[in-house]
N, C-alpha and C positions, 0 to 999 in steps of 0.2 A: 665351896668357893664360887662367887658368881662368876661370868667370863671378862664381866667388864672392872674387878675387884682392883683396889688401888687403895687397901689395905686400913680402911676402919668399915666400921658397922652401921648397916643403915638404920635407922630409928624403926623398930617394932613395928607402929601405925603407921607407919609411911610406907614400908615394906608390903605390907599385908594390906591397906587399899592400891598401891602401886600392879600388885600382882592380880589384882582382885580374881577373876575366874579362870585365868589365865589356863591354871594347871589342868580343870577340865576340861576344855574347848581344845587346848592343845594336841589330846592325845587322838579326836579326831583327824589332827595332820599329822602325829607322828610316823605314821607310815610313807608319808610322800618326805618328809625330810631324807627319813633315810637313804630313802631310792635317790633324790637329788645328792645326795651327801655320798654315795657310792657313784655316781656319774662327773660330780666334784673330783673325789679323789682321781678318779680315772682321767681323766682332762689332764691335771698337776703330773700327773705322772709323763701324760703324752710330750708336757712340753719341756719335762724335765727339772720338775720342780720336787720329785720324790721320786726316791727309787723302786726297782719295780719289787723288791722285798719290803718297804714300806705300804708300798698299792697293793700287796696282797693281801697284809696284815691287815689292811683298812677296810679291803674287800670284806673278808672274813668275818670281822667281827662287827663290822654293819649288816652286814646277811645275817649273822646270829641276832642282833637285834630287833632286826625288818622281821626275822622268824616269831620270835618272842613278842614283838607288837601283834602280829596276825594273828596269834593265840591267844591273843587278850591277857599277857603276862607281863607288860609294859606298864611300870609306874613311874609318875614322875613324883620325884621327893619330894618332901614340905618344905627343906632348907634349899629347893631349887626353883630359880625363879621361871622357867619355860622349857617347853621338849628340846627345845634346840642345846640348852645349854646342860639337859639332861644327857642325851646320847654325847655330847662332844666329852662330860665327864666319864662319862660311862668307857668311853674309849679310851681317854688316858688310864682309868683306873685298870681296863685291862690288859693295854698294849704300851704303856707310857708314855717316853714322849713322842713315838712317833704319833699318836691321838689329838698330841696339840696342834700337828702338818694340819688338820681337815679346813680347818679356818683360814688358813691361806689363800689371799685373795678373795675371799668375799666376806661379807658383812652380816650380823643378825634380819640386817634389812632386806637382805636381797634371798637367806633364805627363806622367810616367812613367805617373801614375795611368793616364789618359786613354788614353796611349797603348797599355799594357797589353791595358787592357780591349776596346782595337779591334782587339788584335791576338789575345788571347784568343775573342772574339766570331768572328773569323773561322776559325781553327784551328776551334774546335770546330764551325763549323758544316759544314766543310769532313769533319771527323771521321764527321758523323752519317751525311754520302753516302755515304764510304764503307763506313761500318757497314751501310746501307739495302742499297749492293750486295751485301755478303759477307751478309745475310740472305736479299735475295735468287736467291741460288746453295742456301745452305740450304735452303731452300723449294723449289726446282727437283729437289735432290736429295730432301729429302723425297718429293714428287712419285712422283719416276724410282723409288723404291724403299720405297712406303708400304707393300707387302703383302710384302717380306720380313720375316720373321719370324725373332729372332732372342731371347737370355735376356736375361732382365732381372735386375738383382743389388741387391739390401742387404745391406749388412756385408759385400760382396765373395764374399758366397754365391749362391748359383742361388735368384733371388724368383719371379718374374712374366713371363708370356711379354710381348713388347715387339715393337715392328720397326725397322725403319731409318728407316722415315719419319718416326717418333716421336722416334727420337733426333736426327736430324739436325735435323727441326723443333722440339726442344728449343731448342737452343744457337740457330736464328734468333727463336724468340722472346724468349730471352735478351736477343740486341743490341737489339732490338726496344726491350724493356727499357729498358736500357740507354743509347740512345739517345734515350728519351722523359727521363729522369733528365740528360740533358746538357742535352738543351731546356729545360728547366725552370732547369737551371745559365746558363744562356745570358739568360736570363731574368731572372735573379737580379741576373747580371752587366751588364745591356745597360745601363747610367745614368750619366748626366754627372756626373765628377768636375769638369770645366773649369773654373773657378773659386774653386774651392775654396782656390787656391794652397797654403799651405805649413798647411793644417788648421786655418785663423782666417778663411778669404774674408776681404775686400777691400773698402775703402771705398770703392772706385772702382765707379762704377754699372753694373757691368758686366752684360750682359745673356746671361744663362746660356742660357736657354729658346732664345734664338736659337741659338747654339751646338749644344743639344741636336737641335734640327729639323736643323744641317746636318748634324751628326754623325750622324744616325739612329739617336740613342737612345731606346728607351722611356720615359725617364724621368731625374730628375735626382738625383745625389746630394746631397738634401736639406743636411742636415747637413755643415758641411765637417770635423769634428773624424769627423763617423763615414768618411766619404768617405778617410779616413787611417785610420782602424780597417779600411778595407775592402783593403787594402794588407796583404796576407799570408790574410786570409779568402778575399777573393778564388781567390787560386794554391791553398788550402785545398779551396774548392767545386769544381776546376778537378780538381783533384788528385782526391778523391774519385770523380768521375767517369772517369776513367782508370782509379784505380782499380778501378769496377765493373767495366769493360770488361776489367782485364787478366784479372779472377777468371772471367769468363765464356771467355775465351780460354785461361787454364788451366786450365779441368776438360776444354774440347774437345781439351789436346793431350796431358795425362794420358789420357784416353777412347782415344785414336787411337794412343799408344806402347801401352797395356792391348791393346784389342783387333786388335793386327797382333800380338800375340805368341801365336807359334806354338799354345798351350796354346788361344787362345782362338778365333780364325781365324776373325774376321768379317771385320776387313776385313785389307788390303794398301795398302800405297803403290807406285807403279811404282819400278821398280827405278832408274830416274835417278834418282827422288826420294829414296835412300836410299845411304847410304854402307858401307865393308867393312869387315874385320879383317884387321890383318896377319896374324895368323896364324890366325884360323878362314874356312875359306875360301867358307863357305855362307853370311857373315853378311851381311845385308841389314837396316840399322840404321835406324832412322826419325828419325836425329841432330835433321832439320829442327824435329821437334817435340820433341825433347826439349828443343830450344833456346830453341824458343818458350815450352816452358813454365816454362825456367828464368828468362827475359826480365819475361815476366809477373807471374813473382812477385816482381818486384823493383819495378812498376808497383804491383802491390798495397801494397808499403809505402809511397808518395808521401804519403798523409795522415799518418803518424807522422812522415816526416820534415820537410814544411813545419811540421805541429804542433809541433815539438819545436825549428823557430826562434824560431817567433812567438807560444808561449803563456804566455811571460813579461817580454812587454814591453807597455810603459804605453802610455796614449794619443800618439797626433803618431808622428813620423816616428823613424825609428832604421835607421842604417847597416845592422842585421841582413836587413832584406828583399831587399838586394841579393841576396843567395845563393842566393833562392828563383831564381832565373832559372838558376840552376846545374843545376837539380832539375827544375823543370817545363818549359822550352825542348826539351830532348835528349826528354824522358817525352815527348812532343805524336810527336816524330821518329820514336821506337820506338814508339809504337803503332800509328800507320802502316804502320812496315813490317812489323810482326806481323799486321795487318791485313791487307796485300798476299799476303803467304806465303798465307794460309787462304784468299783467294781465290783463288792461283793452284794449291792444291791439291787444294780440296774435289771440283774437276770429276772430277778424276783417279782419284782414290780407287777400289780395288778393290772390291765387294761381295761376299763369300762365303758360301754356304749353309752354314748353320753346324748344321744338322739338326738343329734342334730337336725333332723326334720321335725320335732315339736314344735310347735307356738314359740314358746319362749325367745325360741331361736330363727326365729321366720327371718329377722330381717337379716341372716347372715348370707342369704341369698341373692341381696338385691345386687351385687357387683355383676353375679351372675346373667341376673335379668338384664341389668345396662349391657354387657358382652352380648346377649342374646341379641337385642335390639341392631347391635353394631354389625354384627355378621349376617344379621335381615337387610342391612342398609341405611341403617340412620347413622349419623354422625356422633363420636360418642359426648361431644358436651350436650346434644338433643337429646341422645337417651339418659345420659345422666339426670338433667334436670326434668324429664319426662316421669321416671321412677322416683325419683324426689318428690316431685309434686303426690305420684299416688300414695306414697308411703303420708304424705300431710294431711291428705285428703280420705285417708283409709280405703282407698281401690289397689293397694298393693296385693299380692299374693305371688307368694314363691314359684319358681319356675318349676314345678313337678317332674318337666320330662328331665331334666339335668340331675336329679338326686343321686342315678345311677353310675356317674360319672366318675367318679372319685375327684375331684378338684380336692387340689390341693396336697395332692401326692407329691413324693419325692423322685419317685420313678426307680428304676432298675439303672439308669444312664447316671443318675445323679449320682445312689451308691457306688457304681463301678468307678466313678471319677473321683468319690477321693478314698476309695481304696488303691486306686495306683496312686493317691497323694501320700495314701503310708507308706508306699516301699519306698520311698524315696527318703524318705527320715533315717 
């Protein structure tokens, strides 16, 4: 029996695209219903809407539930249309009619809300550790290799000298980034939808604030018609933040296929790390990242495609939000394991002196020589276009006594600042 049943039979095809993934994406939130659904009942009880031998009974066998989900022993049936409406049969079936009290006062809308946002709330916070680690690997390798020195590029030409430490300590403070921008999302998201039911709350005196304390939300979602406007914004703000992370994850694995290729030969991946050609027999392919980076970009379009369910529908509820779970569930998945790869590669990574004092590389000094010029006394648009002109004229050469200098290091002050930017995530 569905919850909403008014006793005929929905049509087969209708039923079965109506539910479409429903039943699997579901049972990633069935643990956070339940926990909502045992801080539900507890509320009803506080205000006197069940007794406290009904609130026990509820207690009980939501706990046996919540136990049975955590063990991966939770199915949702074929004849049923969502987790919500699994556990609430699942409880009349073993405690009868006190099982049908749960639904009291709220709506399928406001739990999905709810449960969402506890289940969002956790992913991402589970995210930002691991982002914390894979910066701090960043930073270790920064560290390991501040004073190589290697070229720096704009518009994919030879810019500015640079080193390793600088780049590598780019992209951790990147996630860094990154990671403060999901906190602030987590923030955004941490507030009680629980009452709200179906985007009209409830005449029933239902005591929200309670709920919110057991739930460990920061706050309540005020307005229950917005608290249903927040039903697609939400996976929105969610999505965004993946987003950033996946663009910071794709320039490090565009960076990492650029620079192993022979032409540029800073760094290497080990040779496990990297796959062949059937027919070129020297080829050592850095596939891992090129996959990462294809992955990534597909991360980067999650705000255009939750926007492009939910920026033409009215206020209240609409079957369209289901979908979002199609979209943002699997994106939580892969950015994980995009995650994982780069930490389990970054250790690895070859370093190669890419001799930055050869020819090739001459003019990536000349910033240098214009500085030199400025701290003898010339003004720097004089020595700019002074080194300009030699560089036309072919009287330039590299500043020799400056080679030993490391420019373009990240220093020991750099690293230390945004390692106290991790403890603070």
């Amino acid at each position: 029996m569905k919850l909403w049943d008014k006793g005929y039979q929905i049509d087969r095809k209708i039923e079965e695209f109506t539910v479409g993934l429903d039943r699997q994406f579901d049972l990633e939130i069935a643990k956070y219903d339940a926990i909502a659904s045992i801080a539900h009942a507890q509320m009803l009880h506080e205000i006197g809407m069940i007794t406290v031998e009904e609130n026990a009974a509820l207690h009980q066998e939501l706990n046996l539930i919540l136990n049975q989900i955590e063990k991966g022993d939770f199915i949702i049936e074929d004849h049923v249309e969502d987790v919500h409406s699994q556990i609430e049969n699942t409880l009349v079936a073993q405690i009868g009619d006190i099982g049908k009290k749960i639904h009291l006062g709220r709506s399928r809308n406001d739990q999905v809300l709810v449960a969402l946002r506890l289940f969002f709330r956790d992913r991402l916070r589970q995210l930002i550790e691991q982002m914390k680690r894979v910066a701090t690997i960043l930073i270790s390798s920064a560290d390991q290799y501040k004073n190589v020195l290697i070229p720096g590029y704009t518009h994919m030409q030879i810019g500015m000298v640079s080193s390793c430490g600088l780049w590598f300590s780019a992209y951790a403070e990147a996630l860094i980034d990154d990671a403060e921008y999901i906190s602030h999302t987590i923030s955004i998201i941490n507030r009680n939808p629980l009452g709200t039911a179906a985007g009209y709350g409830s005449s029933l005196p239902l005591d929200r604030e309670m709920t919110t304390d057991e739930l460990a939300f920061e706050g309540l979602c005020i307005n229950p018609i917005n608290a249903q406007i927040g039903r697609g914004k939400t996976e929105l703000l969610v999505a965004n933040g993946l987003s950033s992370v996946g663009l910071t994850l794709n320039k490090l694995a565009m960076d990492i296929c650029l620079f192993s290729n022979e032409n540029y030969g800073i760094l290497s991946l080990p040779k496990e790390y990297t796959t062949g050609s059937s027919i070129m027999p020297h080829k050592k392919n850095p596939d891992v990242f090129e996959l990462i980076r294809a992955k990534s970009n597909l991360l980067i379009t999650l705000p255009n495609q939750i926007a492009s369910i939910i920026s033409n529908l009215t206020s209240g509820y609409h079957r369209d939000f289901q979908l979002q779970k199609e979209i943002i569930f699997p994106a939580l998945d892969q950015i994980n394991t995009l995650l994982e790869l780069v930490e389990h590669c970054i250790p690895n990574i070859i370093i190669h002196d890419t001799q930055v004092y050869s020819d090739k590389y001459r003019f990536l000094w000349s910033v240098e020589l214009v500085n030199q010029y400025v701290m003898e006394g010339m003004s720097f648009r004089d020595a700019y276009r002074k080194v300009g002109a030699d560089i036309n004229e072919n009287r330039y050469d590299p500043p020799t006594e400056l080679k030993h200098t490391h420019i373009g290091s990240i220093g020991n002050l750099g690293l230390n600042l945004m390692r106290e930017r991790l403890k603070t995530l």
